[in-house]
C-alpha positions as CSV (number, residue, x, y, z in Angstrom):
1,X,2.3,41.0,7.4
2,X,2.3,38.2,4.7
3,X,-0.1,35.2,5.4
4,X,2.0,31.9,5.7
5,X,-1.8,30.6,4.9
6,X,-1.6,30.3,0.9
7,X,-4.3,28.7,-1.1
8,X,-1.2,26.4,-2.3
9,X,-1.3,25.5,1.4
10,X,-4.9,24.7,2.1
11,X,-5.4,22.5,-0.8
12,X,-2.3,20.4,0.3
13,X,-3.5,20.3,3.6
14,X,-6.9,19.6,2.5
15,X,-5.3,16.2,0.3
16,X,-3.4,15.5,3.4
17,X,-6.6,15.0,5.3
18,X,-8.3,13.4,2.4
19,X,-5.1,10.9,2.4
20,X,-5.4,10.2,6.2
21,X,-8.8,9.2,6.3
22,X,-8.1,7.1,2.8
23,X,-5.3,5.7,4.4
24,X,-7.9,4.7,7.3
25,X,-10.2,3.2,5.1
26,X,-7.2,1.1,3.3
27,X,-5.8,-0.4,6.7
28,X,-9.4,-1.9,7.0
29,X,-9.7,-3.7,4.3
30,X,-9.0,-7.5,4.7
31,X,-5.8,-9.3,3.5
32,X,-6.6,-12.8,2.0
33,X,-5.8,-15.7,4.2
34,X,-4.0,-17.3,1.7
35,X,-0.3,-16.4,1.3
36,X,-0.2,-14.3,-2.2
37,X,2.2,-11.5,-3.2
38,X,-0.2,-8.7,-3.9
39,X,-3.2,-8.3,-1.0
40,X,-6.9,-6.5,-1.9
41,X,-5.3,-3.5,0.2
42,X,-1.6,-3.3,-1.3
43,X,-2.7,-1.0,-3.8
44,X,-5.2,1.5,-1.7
45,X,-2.2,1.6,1.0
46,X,0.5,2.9,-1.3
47,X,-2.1,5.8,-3.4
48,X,-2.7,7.0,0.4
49,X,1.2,6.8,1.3
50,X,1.5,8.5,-2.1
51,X,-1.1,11.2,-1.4
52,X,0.1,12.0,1.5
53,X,3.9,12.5,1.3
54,X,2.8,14.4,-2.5
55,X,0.7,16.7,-0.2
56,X,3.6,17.4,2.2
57,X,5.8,18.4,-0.6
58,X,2.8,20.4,-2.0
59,X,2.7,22.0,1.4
60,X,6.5,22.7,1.3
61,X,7.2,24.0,-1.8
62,X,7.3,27.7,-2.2
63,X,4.3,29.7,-3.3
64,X,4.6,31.3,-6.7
65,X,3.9,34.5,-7.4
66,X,0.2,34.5,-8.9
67,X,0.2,34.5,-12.9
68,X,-2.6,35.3,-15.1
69,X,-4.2,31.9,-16.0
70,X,-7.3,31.3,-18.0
71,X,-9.5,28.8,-16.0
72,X,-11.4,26.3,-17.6
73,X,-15.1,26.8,-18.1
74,X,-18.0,25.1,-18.2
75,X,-17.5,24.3,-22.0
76,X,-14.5,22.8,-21.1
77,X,-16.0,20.5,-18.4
78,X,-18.7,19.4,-21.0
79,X,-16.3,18.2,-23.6
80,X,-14.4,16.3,-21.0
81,X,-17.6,14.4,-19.8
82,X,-18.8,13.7,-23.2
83,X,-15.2,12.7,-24.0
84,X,-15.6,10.3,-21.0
85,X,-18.6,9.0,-21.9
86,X,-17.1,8.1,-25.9
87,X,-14.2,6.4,-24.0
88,X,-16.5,4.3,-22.0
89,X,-18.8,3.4,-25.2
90,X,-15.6,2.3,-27.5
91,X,-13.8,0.4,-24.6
92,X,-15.2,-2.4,-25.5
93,X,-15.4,-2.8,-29.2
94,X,-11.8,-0.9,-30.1
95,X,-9.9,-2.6,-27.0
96,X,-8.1,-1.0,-23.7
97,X,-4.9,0.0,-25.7
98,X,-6.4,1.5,-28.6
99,X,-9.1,3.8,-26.7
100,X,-6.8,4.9,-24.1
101,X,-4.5,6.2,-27.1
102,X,-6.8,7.7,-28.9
103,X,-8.2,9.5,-25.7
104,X,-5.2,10.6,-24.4
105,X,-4.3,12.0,-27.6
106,X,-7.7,13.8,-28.4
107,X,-7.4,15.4,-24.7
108,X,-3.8,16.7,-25.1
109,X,-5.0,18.0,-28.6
110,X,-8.0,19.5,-27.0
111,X,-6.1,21.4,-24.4
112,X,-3.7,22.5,-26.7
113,X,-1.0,20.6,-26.8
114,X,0.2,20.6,-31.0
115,X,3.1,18.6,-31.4
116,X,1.3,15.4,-32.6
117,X,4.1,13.1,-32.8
118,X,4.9,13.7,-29.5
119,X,1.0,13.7,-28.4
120,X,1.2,10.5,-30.1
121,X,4.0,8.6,-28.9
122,X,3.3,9.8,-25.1
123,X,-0.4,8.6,-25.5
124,X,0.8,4.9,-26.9
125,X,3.2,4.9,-24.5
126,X,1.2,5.3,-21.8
127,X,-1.5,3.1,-22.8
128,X,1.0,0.2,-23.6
129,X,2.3,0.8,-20.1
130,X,-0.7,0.7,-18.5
131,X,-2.2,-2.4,-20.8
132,X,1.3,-4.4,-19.7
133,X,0.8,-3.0,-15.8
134,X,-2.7,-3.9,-16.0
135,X,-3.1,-7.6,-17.8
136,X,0.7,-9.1,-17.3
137,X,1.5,-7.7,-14.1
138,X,-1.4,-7.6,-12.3
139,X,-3.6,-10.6,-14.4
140,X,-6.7,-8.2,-14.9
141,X,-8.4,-9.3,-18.4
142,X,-9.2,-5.9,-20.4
143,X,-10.9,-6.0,-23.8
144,X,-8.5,-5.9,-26.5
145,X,-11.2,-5.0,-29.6
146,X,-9.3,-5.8,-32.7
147,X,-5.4,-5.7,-31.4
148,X,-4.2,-9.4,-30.9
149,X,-3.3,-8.3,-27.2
């Protein structure tokens, strides 16, 4: 008899849990008595909502049959902290934009991705987007090295 139990399963139910008790959390935090379009808690409330409905569809979707995958190692791990820490050190003198470029695109190269110019345009796309989400939308200040952002 097949187990309806796959690890697939467990994990999703394991990030619905996590999501519920984030959720919780989220719905305690304190809206600003001022009238203003985004409160401290919009944010938190729709990465729970997010979470959570991601996890159900996790939950749902059919299990695959298992392929031969090579997990990463410990090696692996260590470049990605050490790549975390460079990221953190050039934030501030190369600017938001231009890190999160270069970082994106050194990860993707790292695990293996080779088409550069596509490495490259998805890796300044998504830092411009989040540079515009983050400092027009939302007014956060982030450095901008030396890009006149």
């Amino acid at each position: 008899m097949r187990s309806i139990m796959t690890g697939q399963r467990l994990v999703a139910i394991a990030i619905a849990l996590f999501s519920v008790g984030y959720l919780v959390i989220a719905f305690r935090i304190p809206d600003f008595a001022l009238e203003v379009s985004m409160q401290p808690a919009t944010f938190p409330k729709v990465l729970g909502l997010s979470m959570l409905v991601l996890s159900g569809l996790l939950f749902l979707q059919r299990p695959t049959a298992a392929e031969p995958t090579s997990e990463p190692g410990r090696r692996d791990a260590i470049v990605m902290l050490i790549s975390m820490v460079f990221y953190i050190a050039l934030l501030v003198p190369l600017g938001f934009a231009l890190t999160t470029a270069v970082y994106l695109f050194a990860m993707a190269f790292y695990l293996g991705y080779r088409r550069h110019w596509v490495n490259a345009a998805v890796a300044i796309g998504i830092a411009a987007g989040l540079h515009a989400t983050l400092a027009y939308a939302l007014g956060i200040t982030l450095p901008s090295g030396p890009l006149p952002l």
